[in-house]
C-alpha positions as CSV (number, residue, x, y, z in Angstrom):
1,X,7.8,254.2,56.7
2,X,7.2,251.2,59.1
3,X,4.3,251.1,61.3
4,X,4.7,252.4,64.7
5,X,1.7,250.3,65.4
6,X,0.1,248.0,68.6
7,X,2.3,244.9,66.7
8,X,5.8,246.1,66.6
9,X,6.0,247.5,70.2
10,X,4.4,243.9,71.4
11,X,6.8,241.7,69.4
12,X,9.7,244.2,70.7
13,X,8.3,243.3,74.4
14,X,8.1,239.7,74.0
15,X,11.6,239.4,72.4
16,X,12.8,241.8,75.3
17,X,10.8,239.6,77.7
18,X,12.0,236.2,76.5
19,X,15.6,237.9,76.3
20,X,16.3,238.6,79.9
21,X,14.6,235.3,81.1
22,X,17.2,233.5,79.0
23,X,20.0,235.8,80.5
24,X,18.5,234.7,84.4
25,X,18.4,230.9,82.8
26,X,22.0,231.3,82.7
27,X,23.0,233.7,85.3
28,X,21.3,230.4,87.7
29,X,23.4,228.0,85.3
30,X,26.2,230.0,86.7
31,X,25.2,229.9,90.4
32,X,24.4,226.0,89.8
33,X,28.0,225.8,88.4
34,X,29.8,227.4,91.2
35,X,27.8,226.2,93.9
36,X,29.0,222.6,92.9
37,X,32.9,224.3,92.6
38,X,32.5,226.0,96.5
39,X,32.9,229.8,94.7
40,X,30.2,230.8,97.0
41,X,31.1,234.6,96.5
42,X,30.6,234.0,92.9
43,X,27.6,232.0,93.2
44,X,25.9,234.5,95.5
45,X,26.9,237.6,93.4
46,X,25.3,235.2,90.0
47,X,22.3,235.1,91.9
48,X,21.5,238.1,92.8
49,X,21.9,239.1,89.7
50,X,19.3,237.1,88.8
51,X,17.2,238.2,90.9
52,X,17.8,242.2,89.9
53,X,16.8,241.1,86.3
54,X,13.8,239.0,86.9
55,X,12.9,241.6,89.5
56,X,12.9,244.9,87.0
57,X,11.5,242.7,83.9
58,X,8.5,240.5,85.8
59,X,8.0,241.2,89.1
60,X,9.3,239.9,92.3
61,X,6.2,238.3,92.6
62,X,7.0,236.0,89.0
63,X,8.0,232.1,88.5
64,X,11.2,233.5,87.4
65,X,12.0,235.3,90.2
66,X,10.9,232.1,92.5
67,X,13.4,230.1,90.6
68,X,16.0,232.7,91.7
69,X,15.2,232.7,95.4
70,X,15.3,228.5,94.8
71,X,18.9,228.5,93.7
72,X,19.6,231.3,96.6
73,X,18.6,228.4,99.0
74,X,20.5,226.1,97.4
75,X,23.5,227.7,97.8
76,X,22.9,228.9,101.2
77,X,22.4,225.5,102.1
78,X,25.3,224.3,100.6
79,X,27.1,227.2,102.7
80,X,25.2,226.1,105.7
81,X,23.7,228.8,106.4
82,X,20.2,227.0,107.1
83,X,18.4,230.2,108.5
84,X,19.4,231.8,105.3
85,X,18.5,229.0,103.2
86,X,14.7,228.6,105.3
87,X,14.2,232.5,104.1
88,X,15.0,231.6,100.1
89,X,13.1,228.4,100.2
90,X,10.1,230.1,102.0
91,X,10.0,232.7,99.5
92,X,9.9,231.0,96.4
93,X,7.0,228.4,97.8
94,X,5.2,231.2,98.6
95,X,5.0,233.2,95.2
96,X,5.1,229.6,93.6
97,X,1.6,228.7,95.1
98,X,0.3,232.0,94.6
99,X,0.9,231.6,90.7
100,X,-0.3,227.6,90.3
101,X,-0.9,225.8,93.6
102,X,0.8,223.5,95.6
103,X,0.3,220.2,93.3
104,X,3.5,221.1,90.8
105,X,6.5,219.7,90.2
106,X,8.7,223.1,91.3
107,X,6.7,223.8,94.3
108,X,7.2,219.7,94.9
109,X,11.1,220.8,94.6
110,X,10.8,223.6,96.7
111,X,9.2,221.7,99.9
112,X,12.0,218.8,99.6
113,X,14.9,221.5,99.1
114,X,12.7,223.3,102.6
115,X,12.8,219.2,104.2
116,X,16.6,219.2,103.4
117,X,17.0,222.7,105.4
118,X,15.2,221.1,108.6
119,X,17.0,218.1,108.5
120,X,19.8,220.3,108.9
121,X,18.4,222.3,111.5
122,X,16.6,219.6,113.1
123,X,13.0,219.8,112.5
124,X,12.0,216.3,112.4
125,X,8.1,217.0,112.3
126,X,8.4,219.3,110.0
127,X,10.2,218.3,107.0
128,X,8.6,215.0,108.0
129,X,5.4,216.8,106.7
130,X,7.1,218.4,104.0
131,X,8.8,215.3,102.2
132,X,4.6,213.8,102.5
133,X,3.4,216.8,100.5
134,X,6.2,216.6,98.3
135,X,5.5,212.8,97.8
136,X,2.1,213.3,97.1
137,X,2.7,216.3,94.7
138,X,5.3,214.2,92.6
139,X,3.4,211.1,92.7
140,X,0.6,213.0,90.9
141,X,2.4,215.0,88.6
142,X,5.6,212.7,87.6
143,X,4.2,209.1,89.1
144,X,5.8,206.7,91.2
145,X,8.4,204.9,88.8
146,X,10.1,208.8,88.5
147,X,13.7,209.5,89.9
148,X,12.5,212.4,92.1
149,X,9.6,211.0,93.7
150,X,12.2,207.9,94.8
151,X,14.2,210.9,96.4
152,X,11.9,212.0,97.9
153,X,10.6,208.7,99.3
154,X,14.2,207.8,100.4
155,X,14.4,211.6,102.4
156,X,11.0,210.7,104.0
157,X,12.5,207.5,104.9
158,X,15.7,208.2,106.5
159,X,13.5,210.8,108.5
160,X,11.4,208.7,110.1
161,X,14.6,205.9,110.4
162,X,15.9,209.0,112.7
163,X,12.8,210.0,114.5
164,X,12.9,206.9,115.9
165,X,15.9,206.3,116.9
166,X,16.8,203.2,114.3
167,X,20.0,205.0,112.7
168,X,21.8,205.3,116.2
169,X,25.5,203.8,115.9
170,X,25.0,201.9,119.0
171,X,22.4,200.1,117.4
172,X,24.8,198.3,114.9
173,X,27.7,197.2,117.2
């Protein structure tokens, strides 16, 4: 007869575990995909989902259920419904930085997705801050010569281009 032992039961929970974060993996492939197609219904409904599974097999307080509330932003943003999209982004820095600080490349992702959001709403100060941090963050992690940290900088850049007045239409005629 097979051993009942200490052995089995963890290798059952690590395949169970690894299991249903590869079933959230793809559940947020899903919401990516319709996000991009407009099915905002279906996107929603894929991400919370998500966010049930990685709830009831980690915590709400895991990386897995951050990356859930990050693609909830993402597609409230892309809905524009900002307010919304604030609450998700918010949410997932916070558990983020609770788990492995604020020098990361996801928490980096986080704070521009958050600077995207204020542009939107018009909190010139504040994603003004955020796009720095992120800046910072990717230049450590990633370096300068990466594709994201050049986003980033570019963001920062037409930010401050706005603050001051230097993008106004008037300006050019």
């Amino acid at each position: 007869m097979p051993s009942l032992g200490v052995f089995p039961f963890s290798y059952y929970l690590k395949n169970r575990t690894l299991s249903c974060g590869k079933r959230v993996d793809s559940l947020l492939d899903t919401n990516r995909k319709m996000t991009i197609e407009y099915n905002f219904d279906g996107a929603l409904a894929a991400v919370e989902f998500a966010k049930e599974k990685s709830a009831a097999a980690f915590s709400k307080n895991s990386i897995l259920y951050a990356k859930c509330l990050h693609s909830e932003g993402r597609t409230f943003y892309q809905m524009g419904r900002y307010p919304d999209a604030e609450s998700s982004f918010l949410g997932a820095m916070s558990i983020k930085e609770k788990i492995s600080g604020r020098e990361n490349e996801d928490f980096a992702t986080y704070l521009n997705g958050l600077g995207a959001v204020y542009h939107e709403m018009g909190g010139t100060l504040r994603r003004e801050s955020l796009y720095i941090e992120a800046i910072k963050a990717r230049a450590k992690v990633l370096g300068k010569e990466n594709s994201y940290y050049a986003n980033t900088v570019n963001n920062l850049a037409i930010c401050t281009c706005i603050r001051r007045n230097m993008l106004r239409p008037d300006r050019f005629l």
